[in-house]
PDB file as gemmi writes it, atoms N, CA and C in Angstrom:
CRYST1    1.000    1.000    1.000  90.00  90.00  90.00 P 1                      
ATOM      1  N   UNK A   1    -110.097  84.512  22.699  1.00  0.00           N  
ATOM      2  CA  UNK A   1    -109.949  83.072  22.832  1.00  0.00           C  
ATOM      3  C   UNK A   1    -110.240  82.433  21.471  1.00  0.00           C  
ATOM      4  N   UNK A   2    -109.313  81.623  21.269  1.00  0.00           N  
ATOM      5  CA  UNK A   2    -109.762  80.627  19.598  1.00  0.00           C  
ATOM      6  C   UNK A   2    -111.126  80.397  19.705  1.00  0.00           C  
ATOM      7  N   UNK A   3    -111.725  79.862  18.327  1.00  0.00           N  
ATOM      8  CA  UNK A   3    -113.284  79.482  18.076  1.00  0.00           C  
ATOM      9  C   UNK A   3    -112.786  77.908  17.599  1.00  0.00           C  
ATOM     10  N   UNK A   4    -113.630  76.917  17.823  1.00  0.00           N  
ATOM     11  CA  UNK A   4    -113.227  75.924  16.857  1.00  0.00           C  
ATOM     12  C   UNK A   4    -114.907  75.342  16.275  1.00  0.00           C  
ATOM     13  N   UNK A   5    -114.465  75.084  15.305  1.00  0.00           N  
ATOM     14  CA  UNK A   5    -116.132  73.899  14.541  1.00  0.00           C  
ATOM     15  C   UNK A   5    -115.599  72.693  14.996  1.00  0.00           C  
ATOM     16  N   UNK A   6    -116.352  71.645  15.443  1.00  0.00           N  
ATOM     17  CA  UNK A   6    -116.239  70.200  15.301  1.00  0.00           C  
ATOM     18  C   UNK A   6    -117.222  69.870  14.519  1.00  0.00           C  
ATOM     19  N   UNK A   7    -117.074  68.364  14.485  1.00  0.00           N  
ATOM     20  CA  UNK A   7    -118.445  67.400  13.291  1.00  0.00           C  
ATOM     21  C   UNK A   7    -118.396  66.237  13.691  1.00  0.00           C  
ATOM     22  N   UNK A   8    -119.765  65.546  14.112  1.00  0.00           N  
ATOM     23  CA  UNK A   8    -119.952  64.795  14.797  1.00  0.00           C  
ATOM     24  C   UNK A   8    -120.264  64.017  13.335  1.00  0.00           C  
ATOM     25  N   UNK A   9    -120.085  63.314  12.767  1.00  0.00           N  
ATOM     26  CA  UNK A   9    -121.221  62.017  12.129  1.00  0.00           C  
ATOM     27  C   UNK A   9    -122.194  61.077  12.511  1.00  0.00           C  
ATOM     28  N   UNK A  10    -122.886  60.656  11.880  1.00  0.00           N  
ATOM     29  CA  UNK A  10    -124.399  60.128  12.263  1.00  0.00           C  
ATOM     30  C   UNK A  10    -124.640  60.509  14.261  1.00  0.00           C  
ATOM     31  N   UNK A  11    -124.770  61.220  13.953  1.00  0.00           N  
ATOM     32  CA  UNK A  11    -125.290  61.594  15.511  1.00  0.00           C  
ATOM     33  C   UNK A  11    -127.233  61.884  15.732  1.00  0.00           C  
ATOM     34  N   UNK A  12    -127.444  61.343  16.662  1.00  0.00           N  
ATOM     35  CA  UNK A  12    -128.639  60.939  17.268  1.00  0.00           C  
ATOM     36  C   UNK A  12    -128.827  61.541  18.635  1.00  0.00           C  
ATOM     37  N   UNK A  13    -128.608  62.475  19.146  1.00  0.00           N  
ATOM     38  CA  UNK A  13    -128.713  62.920  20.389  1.00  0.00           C  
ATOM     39  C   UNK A  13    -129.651  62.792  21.343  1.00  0.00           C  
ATOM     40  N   UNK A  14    -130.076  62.178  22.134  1.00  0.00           N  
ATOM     41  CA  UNK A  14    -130.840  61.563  23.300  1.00  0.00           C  
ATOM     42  C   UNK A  14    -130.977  62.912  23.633  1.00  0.00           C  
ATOM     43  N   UNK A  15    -133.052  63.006  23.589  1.00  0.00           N  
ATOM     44  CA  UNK A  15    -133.631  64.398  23.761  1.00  0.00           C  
ATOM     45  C   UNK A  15    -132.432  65.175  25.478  1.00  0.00           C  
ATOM     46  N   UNK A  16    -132.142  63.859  26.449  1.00  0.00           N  
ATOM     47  CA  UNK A  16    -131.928  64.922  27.709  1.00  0.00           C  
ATOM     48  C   UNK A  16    -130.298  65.511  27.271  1.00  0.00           C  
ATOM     49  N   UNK A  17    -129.305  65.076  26.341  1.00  0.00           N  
ATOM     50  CA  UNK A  17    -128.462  65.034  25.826  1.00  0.00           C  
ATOM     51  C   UNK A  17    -128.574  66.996  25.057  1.00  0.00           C  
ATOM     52  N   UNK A  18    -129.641  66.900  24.459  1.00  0.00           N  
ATOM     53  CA  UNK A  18    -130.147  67.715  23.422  1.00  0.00           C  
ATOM     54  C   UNK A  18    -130.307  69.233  24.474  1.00  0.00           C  
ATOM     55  N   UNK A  19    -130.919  68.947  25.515  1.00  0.00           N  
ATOM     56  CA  UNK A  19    -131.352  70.045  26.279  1.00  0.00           C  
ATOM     57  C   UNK A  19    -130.465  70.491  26.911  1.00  0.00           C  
ATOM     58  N   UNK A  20    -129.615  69.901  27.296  1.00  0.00           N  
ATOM     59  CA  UNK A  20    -127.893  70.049  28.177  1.00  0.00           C  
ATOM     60  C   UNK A  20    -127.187  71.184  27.281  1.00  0.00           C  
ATOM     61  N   UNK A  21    -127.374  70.428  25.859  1.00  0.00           N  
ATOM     62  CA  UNK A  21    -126.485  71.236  24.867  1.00  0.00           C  
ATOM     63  C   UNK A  21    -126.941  72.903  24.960  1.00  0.00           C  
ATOM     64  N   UNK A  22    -128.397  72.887  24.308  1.00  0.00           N  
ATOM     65  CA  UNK A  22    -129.215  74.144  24.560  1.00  0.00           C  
ATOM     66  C   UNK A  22    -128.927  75.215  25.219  1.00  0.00           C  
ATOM     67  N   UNK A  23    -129.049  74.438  26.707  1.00  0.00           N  
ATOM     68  CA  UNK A  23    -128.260  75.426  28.131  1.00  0.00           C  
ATOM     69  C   UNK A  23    -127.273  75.556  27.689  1.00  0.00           C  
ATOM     70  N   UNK A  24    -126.458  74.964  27.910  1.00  0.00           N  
ATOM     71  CA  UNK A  24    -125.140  75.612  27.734  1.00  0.00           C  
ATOM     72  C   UNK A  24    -125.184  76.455  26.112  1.00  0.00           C  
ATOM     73  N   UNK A  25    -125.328  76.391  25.389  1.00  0.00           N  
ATOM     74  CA  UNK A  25    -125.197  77.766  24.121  1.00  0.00           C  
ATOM     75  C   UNK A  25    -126.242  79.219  24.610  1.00  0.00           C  
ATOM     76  N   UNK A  26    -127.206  78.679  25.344  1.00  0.00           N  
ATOM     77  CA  UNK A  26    -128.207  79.949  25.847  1.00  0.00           C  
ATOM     78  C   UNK A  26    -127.124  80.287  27.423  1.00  0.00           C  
ATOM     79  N   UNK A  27    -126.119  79.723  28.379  1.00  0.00           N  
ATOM     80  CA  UNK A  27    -126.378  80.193  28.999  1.00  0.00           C  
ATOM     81  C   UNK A  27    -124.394  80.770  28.675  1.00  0.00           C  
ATOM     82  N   UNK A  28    -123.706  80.839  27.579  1.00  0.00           N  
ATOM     83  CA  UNK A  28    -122.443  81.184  27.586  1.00  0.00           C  
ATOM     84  C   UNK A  28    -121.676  81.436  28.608  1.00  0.00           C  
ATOM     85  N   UNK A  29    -121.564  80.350  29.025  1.00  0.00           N  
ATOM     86  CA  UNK A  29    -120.508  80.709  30.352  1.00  0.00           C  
ATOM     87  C   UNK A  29    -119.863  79.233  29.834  1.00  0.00           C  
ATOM     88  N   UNK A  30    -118.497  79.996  30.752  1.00  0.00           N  
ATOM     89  CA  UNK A  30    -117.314  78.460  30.295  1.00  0.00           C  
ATOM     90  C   UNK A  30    -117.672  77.438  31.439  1.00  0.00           C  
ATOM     91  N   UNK A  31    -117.323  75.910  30.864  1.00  0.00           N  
ATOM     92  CA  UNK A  31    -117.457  74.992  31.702  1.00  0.00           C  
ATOM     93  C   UNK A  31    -115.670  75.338  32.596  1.00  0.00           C  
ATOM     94  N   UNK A  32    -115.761  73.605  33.174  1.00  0.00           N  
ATOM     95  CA  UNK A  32    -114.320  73.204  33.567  1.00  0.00           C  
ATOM     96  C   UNK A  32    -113.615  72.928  32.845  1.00  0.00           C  
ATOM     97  N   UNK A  33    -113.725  72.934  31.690  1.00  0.00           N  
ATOM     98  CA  UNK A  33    -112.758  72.976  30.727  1.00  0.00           C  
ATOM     99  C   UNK A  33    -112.103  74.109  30.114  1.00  0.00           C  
ATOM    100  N   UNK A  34    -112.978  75.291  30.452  1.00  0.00           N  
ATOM    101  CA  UNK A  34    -112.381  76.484  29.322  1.00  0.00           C  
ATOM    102  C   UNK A  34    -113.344  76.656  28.535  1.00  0.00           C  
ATOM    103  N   UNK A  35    -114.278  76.068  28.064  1.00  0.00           N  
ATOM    104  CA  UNK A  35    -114.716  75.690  26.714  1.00  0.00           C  
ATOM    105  C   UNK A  35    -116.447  76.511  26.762  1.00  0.00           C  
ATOM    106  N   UNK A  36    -116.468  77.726  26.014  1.00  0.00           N  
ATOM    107  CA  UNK A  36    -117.843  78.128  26.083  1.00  0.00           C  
ATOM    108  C   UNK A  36    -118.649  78.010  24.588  1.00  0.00           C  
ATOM    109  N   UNK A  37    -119.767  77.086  24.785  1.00  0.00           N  
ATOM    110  CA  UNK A  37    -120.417  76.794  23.456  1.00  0.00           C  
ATOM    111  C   UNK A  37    -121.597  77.893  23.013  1.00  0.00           C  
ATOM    112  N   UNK A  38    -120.897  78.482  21.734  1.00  0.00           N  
ATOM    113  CA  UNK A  38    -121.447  79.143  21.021  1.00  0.00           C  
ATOM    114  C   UNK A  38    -122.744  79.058  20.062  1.00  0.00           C  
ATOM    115  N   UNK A  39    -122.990  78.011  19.614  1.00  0.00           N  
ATOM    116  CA  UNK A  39    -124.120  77.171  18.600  1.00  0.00           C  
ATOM    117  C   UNK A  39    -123.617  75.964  18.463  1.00  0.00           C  
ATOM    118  N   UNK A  40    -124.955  75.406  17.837  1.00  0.00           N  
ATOM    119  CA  UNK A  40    -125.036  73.895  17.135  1.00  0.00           C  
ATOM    120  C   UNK A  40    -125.740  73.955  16.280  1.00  0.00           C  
ATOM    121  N   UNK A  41    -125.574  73.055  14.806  1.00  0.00           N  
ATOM    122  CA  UNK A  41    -126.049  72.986  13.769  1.00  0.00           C  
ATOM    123  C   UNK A  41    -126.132  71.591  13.412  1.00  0.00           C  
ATOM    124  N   UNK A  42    -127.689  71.072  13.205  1.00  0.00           N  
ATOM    125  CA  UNK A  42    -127.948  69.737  12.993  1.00  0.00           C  
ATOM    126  C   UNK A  42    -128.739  69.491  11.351  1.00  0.00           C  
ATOM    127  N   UNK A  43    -127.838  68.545  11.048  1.00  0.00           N  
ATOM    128  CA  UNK A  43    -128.015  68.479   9.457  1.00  0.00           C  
ATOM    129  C   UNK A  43    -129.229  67.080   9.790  1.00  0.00           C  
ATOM    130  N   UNK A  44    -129.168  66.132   8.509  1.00  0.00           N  
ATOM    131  CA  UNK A  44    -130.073  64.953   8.698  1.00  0.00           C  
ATOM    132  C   UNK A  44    -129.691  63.679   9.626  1.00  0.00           C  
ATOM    133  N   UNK A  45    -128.473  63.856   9.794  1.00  0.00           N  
ATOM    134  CA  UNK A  45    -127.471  62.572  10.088  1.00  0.00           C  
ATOM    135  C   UNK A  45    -126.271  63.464  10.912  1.00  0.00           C  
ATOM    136  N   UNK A  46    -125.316  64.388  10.978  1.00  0.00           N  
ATOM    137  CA  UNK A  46    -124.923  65.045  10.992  1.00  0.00           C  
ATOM    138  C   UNK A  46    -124.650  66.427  11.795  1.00  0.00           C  
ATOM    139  N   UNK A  47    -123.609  66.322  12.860  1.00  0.00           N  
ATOM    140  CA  UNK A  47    -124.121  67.837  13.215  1.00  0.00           C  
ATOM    141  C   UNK A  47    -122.829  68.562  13.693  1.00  0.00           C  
ATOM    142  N   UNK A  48    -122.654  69.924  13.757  1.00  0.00           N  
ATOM    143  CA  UNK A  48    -121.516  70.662  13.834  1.00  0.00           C  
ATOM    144  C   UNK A  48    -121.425  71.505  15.373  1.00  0.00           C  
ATOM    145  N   UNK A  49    -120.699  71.976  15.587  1.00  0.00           N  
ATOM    146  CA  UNK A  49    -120.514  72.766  17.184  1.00  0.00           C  
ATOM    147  C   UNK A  49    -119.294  73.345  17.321  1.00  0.00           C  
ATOM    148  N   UNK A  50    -119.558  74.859  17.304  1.00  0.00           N  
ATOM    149  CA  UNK A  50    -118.917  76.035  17.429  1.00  0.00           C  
ATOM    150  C   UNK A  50    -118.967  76.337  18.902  1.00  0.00           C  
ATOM    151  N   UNK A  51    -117.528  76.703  19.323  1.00  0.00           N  
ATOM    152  CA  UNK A  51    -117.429  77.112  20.714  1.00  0.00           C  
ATOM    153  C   UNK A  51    -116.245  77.056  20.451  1.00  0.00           C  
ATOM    154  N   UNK A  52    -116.339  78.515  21.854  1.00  0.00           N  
ATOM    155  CA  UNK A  52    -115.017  79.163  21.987  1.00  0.00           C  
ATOM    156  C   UNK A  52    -113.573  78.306  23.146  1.00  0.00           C  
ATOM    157  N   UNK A  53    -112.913  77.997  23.088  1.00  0.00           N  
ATOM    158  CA  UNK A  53    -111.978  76.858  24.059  1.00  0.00           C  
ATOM    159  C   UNK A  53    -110.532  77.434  23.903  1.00  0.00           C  
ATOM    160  N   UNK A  54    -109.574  77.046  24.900  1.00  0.00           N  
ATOM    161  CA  UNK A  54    -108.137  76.885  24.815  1.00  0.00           C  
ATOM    162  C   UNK A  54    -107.939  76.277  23.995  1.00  0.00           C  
ATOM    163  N   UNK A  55    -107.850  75.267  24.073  1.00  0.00           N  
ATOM    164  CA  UNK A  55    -107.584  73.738  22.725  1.00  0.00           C  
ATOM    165  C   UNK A  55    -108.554  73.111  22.319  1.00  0.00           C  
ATOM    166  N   UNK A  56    -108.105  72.358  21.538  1.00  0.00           N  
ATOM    167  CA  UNK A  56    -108.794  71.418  20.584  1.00  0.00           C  
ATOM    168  C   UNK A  56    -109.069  70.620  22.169  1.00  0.00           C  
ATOM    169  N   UNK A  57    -108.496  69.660  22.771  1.00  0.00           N  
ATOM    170  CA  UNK A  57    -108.585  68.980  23.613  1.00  0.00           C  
ATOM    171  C   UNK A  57    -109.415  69.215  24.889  1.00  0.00           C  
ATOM    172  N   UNK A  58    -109.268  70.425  25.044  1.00  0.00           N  
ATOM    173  CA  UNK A  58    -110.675  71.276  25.810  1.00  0.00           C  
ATOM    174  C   UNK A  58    -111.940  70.699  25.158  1.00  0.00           C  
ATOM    175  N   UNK A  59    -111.926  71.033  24.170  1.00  0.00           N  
ATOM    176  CA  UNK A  59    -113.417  70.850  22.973  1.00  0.00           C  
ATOM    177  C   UNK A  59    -113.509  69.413  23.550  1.00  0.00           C  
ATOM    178  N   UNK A  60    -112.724  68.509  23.133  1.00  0.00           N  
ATOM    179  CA  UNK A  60    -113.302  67.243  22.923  1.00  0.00           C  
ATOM    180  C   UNK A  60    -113.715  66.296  24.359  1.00  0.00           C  
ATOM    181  N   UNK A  61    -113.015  67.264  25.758  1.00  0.00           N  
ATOM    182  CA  UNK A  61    -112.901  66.845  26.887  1.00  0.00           C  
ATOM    183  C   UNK A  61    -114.382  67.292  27.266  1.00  0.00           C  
ATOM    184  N   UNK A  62    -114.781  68.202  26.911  1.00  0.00           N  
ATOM    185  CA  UNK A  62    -116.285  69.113  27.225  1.00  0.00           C  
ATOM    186  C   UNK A  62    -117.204  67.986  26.086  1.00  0.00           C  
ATOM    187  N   UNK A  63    -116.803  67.497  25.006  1.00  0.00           N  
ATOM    188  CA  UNK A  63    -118.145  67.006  24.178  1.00  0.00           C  
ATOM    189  C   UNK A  63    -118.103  65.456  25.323  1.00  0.00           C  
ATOM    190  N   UNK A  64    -116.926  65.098  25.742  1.00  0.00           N  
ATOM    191  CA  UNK A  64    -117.202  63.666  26.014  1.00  0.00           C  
ATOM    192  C   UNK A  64    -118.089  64.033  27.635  1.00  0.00           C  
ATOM    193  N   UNK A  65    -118.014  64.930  28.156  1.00  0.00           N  
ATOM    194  CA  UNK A  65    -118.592  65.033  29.614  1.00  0.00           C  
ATOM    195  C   UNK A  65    -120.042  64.297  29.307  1.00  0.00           C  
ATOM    196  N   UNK A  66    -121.051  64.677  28.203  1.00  0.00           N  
ATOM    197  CA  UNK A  66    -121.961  64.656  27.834  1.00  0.00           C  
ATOM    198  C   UNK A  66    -122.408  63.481  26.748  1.00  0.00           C  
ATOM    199  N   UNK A  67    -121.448  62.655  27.099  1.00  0.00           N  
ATOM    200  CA  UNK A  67    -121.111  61.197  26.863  1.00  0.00           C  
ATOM    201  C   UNK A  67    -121.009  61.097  24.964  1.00  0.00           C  
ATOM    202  N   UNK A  68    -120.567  62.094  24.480  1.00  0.00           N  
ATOM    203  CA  UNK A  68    -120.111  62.226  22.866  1.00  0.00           C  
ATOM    204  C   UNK A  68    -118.688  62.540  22.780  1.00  0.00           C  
ATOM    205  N   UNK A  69    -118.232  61.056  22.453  1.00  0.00           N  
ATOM    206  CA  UNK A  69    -116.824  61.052  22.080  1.00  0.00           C  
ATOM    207  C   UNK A  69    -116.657  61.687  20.865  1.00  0.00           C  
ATOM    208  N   UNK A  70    -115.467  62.577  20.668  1.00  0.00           N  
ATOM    209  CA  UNK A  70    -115.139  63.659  19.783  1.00  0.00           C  
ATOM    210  C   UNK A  70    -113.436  63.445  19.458  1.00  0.00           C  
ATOM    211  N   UNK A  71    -113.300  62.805  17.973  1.00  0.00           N  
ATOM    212  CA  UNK A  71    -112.310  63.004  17.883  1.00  0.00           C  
ATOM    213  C   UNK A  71    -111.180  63.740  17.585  1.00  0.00           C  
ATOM    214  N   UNK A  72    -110.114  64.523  18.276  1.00  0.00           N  
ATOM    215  CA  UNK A  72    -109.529  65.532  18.277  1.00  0.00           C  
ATOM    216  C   UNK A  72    -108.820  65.917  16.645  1.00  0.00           C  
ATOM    217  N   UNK A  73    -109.156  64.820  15.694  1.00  0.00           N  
ATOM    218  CA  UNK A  73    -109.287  65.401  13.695  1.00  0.00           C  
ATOM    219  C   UNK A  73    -110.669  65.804  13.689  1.00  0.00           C  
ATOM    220  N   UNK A  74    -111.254  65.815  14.384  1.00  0.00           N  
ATOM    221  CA  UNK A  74    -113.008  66.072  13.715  1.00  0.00           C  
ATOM    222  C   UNK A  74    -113.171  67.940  14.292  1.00  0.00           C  
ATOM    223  N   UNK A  75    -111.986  68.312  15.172  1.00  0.00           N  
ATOM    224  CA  UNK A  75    -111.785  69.739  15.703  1.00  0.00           C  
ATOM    225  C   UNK A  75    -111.014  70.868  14.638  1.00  0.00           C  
ATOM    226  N   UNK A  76    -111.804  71.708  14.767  1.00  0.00           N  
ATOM    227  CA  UNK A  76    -110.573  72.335  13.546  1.00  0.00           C  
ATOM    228  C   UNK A  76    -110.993  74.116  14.214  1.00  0.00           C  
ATOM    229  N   UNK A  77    -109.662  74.715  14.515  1.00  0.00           N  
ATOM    230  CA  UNK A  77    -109.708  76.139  15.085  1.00  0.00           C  
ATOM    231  C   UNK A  77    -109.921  76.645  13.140  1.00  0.00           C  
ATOM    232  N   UNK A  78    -111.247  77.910  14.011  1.00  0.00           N  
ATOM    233  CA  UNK A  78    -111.828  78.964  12.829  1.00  0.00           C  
ATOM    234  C   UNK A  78    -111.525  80.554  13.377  1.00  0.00           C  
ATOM    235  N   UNK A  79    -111.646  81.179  11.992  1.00  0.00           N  
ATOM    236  CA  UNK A  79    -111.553  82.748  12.585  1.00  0.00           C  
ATOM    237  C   UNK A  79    -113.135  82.730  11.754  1.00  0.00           C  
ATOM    238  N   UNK A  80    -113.938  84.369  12.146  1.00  0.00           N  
ATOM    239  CA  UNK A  80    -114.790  84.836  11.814  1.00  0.00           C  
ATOM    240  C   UNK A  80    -114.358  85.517  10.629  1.00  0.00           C  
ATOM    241  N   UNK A  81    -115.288  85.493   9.411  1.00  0.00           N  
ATOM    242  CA  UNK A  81    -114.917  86.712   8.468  1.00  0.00           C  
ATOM    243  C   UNK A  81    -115.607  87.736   8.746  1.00  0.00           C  
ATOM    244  N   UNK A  82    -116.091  88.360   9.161  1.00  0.00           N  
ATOM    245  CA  UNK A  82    -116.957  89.599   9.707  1.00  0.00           C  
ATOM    246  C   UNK A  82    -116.904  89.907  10.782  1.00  0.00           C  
TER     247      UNK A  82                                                      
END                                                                             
């Protein structure tokens, strides 16, 4: 299944927001979307999210469940180098 990174800008995640995310990367299983989240990476302002999905539109349908609108340029399909 594709991998994609997204990038959220100035993001602030509301701690129950934060713990939702958690589960789901600890518990890898796909939602209703397709979409199984692999990690998250939080910069100062800033934060990124790797997970595996059908589409881009999967991705962004799974970030908004969790009330973070994601715009489908901020998605970009990755391969692994290793």
């Amino acid at each position: 299944m594709p991998k994609y990174l997204d990038h959220h800008a100035a993001v602030n995640l509301p701690p129950a927001v934060a713990q939702q995310v958690v589960a789901a990367i600890k518990a890898k299983t796909k939602d209703k979307h397709g979409v199984v989240h692999l990690n998250a990476f939080m910069g100062k302002s800033d934060a990124w999210c790797l997970s595996e999905a059908p589409n881009a539109d999967a991705v962004c349908k799974a970030h908004e469940e969790v009330g973070l609108k994601l715009d489908k340029g901020n998605v970009v399909e990755v391969q692994s180098m290793v």
